[in-house]
C-alpha positions as CSV (number, residue, x, y, z in Angstrom):
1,X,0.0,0.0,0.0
2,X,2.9,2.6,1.0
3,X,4.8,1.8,-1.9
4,X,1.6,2.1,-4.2
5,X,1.3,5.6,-2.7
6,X,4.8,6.5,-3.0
7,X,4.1,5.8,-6.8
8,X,1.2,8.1,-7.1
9,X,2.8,10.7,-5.2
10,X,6.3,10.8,-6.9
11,X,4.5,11.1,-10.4
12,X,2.2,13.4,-9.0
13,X,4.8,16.3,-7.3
14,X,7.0,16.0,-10.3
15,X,4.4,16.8,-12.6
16,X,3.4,19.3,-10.2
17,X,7.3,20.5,-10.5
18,X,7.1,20.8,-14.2
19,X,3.7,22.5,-14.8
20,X,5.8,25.5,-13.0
21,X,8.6,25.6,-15.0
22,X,6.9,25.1,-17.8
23,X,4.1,28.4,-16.7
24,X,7.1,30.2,-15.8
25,X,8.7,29.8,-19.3
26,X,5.4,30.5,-21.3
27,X,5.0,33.7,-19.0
28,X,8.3,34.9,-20.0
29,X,7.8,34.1,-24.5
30,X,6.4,37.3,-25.9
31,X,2.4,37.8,-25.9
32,X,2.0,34.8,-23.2
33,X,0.2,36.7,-20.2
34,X,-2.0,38.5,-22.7
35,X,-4.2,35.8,-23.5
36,X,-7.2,36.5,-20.8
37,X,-9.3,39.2,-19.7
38,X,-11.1,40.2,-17.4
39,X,-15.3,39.2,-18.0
40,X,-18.1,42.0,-18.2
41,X,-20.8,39.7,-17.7
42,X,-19.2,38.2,-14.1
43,X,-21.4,39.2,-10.9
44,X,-20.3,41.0,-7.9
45,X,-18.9,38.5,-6.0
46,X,-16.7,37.1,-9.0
47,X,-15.1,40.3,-9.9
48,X,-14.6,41.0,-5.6
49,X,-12.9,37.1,-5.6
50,X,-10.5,38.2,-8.5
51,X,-9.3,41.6,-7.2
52,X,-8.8,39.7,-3.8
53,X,-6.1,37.4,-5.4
54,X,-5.1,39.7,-8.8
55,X,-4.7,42.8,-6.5
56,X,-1.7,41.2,-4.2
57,X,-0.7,39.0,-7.7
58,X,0.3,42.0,-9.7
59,X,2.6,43.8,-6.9
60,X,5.5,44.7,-7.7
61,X,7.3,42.0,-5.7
62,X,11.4,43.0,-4.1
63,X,12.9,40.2,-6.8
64,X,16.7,42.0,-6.1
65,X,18.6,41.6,-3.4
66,X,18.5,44.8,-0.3
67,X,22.3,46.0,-0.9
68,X,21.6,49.4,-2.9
69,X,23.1,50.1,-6.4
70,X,25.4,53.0,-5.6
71,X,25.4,56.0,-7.4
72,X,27.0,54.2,-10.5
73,X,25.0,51.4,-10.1
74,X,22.3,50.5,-12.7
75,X,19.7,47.7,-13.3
76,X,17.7,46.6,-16.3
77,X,15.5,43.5,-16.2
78,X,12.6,41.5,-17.4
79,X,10.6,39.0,-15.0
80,X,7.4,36.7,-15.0
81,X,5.1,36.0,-12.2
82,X,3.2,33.0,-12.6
83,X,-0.2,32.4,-10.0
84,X,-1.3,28.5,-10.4
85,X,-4.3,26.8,-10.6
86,X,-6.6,29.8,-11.4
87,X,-10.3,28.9,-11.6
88,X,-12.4,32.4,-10.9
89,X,-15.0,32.4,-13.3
90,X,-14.2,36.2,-14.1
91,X,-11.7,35.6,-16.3
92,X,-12.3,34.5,-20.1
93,X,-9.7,33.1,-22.5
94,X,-6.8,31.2,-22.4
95,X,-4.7,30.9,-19.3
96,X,-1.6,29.0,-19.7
97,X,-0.6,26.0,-17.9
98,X,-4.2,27.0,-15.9
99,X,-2.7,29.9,-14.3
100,X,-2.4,33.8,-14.2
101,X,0.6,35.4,-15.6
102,X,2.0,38.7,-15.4
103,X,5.1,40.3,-17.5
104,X,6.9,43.1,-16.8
105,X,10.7,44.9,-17.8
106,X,12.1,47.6,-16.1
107,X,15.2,49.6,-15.1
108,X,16.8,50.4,-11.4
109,X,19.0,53.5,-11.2
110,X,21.0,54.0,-8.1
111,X,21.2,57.7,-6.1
112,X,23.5,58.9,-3.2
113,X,23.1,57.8,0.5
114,X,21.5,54.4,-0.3
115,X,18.3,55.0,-2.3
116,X,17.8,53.0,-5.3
117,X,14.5,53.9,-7.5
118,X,13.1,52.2,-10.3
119,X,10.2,51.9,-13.0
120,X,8.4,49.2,-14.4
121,X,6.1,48.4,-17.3
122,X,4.2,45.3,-18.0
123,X,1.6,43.6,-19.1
124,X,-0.9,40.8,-18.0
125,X,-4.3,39.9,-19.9
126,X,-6.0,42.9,-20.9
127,X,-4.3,45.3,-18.3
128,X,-1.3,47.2,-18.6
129,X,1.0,47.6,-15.5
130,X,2.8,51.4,-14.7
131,X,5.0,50.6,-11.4
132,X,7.3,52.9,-9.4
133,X,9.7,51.9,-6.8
134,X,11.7,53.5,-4.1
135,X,14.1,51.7,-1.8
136,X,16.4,52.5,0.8
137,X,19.3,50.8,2.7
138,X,19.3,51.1,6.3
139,X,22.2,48.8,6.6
140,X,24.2,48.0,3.1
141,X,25.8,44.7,4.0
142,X,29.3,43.8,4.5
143,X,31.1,40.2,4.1
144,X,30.0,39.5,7.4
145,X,26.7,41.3,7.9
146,X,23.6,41.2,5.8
147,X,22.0,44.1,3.7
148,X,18.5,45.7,5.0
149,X,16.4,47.8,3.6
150,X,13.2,49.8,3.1
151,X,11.1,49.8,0.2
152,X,7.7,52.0,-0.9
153,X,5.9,51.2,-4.6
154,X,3.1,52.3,-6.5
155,X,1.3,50.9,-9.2
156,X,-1.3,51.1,-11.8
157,X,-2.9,48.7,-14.3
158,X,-5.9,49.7,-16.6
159,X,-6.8,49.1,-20.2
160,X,-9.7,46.5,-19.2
161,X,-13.1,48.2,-20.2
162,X,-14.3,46.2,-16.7
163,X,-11.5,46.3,-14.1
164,X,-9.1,49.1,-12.9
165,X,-6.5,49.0,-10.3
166,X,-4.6,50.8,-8.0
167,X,-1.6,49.9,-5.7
168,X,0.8,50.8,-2.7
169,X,3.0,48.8,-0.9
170,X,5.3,49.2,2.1
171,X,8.1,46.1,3.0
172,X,11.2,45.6,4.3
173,X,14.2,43.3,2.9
174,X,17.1,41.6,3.8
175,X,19.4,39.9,2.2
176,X,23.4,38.3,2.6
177,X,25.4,37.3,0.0
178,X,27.5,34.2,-0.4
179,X,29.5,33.9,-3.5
180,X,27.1,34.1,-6.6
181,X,24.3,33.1,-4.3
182,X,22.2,35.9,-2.8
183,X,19.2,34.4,-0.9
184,X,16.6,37.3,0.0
185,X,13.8,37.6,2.0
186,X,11.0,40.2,2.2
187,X,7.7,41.1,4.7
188,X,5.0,44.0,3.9
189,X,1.6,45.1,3.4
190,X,-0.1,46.0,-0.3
191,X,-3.3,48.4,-0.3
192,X,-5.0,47.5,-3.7
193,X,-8.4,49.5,-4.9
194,X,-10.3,48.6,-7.9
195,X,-12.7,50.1,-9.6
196,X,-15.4,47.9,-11.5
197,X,-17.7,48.4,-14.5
198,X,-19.5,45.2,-15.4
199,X,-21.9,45.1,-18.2
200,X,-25.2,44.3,-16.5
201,X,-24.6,46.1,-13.5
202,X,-23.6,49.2,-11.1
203,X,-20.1,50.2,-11.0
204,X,-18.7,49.9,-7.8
205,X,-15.3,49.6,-6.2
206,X,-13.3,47.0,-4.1
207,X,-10.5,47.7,-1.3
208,X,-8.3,45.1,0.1
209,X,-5.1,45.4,2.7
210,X,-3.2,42.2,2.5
211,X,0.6,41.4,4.2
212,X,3.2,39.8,1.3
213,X,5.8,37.6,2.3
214,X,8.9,36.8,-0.3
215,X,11.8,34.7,-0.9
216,X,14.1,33.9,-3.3
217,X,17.4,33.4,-4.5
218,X,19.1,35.6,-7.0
219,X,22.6,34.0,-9.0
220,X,25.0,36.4,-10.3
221,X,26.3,34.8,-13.4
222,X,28.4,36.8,-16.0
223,X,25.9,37.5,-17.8
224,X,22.6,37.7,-16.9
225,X,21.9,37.0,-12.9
226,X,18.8,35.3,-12.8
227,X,16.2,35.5,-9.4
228,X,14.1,32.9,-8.5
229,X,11.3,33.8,-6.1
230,X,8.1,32.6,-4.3
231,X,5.8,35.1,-3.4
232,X,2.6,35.0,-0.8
233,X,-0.1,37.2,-1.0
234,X,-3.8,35.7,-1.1
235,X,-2.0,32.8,-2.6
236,X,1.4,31.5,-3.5
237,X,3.0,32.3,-6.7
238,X,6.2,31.9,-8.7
239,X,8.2,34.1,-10.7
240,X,11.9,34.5,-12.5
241,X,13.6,37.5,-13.0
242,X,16.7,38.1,-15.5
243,X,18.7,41.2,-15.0
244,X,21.7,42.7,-16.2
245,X,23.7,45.5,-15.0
246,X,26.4,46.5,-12.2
């Protein structure tokens, strides 16, 4: 009997393994998260289910490490965050791998005394993503000592003739570095608003407050380094970042 379930189970949590990597690649191919939308003809409590899990979703997770750029220091990058097993009914269209994704690129610039800031573009079904980020290192790491830091963002997605959002987010970082290995981890708080038009009914809006937890790993090869992250919000989520810069 145990070795009957060890069969279905092995199987099972690879398969399970794969259908992430393989989300995570389709999120980052050109025109992959752009194949759902948001549904008109959804009720109330359907569009209120979505922004509950989309709003965290979409934030503009910490997938760097807290040690600021430097004043020299710059950052470009493109990521994917992938949310799995997504079955709200007010969504239409294709989902791949039967999950959300989201596609972004953008650049981080380095200023004086520790602040790093950054912008962000993206895309995910019919919604287009305008981020803004401002960090700030209250310790900057040594050999010995990890790197913390503070970290504000603001986003907006819109295009959707049903669904409009707004975001803020406050969290704190830390990180430590050992060799090409940078493991990271990250705690905050994401205030999302939406505002809703659905066919057949009264607009309305939706508000949600939700803490994030991160963590991740980021490898500094030559060229690019590459982040791997899970991400909590509602739910649990996946999503790889390449960047390139110094």
């Amino acid at each position: 009997m145990r070795r009957e379930e060890r069969a279905k189970s092995g199987p099972a949590a690879s398969r399970a393994r794969w259908r992430w990597a393989v989300a995570l690649a389709l999120g980052m191919a050109p025109g992959a998260s752009h194949a759902w939308e948001v549904d008109g003809d959804a009720t109330r409590m359907q569009l209120e289910a979505f922004h509950q899990s989309f709003g965290v979703a979409s934030h503009l997770f910490p997938r760097h490490k807290a040690e600021p750029l430097g004043w020299t220091g710059f950052e470009v990058w493109v990521d994917t965050s992938f949310l799995p097993d997504y079955a709200e009914p007010a969504v239409t269209g294709s989902l791949p791998a039967d999950g959300l994704a989201a596609s972004r690129v953008g650049i981080r610039k380095g200023l004086p005394k520790g602040i790093t800031v950054g912008v962000a573009a993206g895309r995910a079904g019919d919604l287009d993503f305008l981020d803004g980020e401002l960090e700030w290192a209250i310790l900057r790491g040594a050999v010995t000592k990890p790197a913390l830091a503070a970290r504000l963002t603001v986003g907006r997605a819109e295009g959707a003739d049903v669904y409009e959002l707004s975001r803020w987010g406050a969290e704190l970082m830390l990180s430590k570095g050992f060799g090409p290995l940078t493991p990271f981890v990250s705690v905050g708080v994401v205030r999302s608003e939406a505002d809703f038009r659905p066919a057949a009914a009264a607009a309305f809006a939706s508000r949600e407050t939700q803490e994030v937890l991160a963590a991740g790993v980021t490898f500094s090869l030559l060229l690019p380094r590459v982040t791997v992250s899970v991400e909590q919000g509602e739910e649990l989520q996946a999503a790889v970042r390449l960047s390139f810069g110094f």
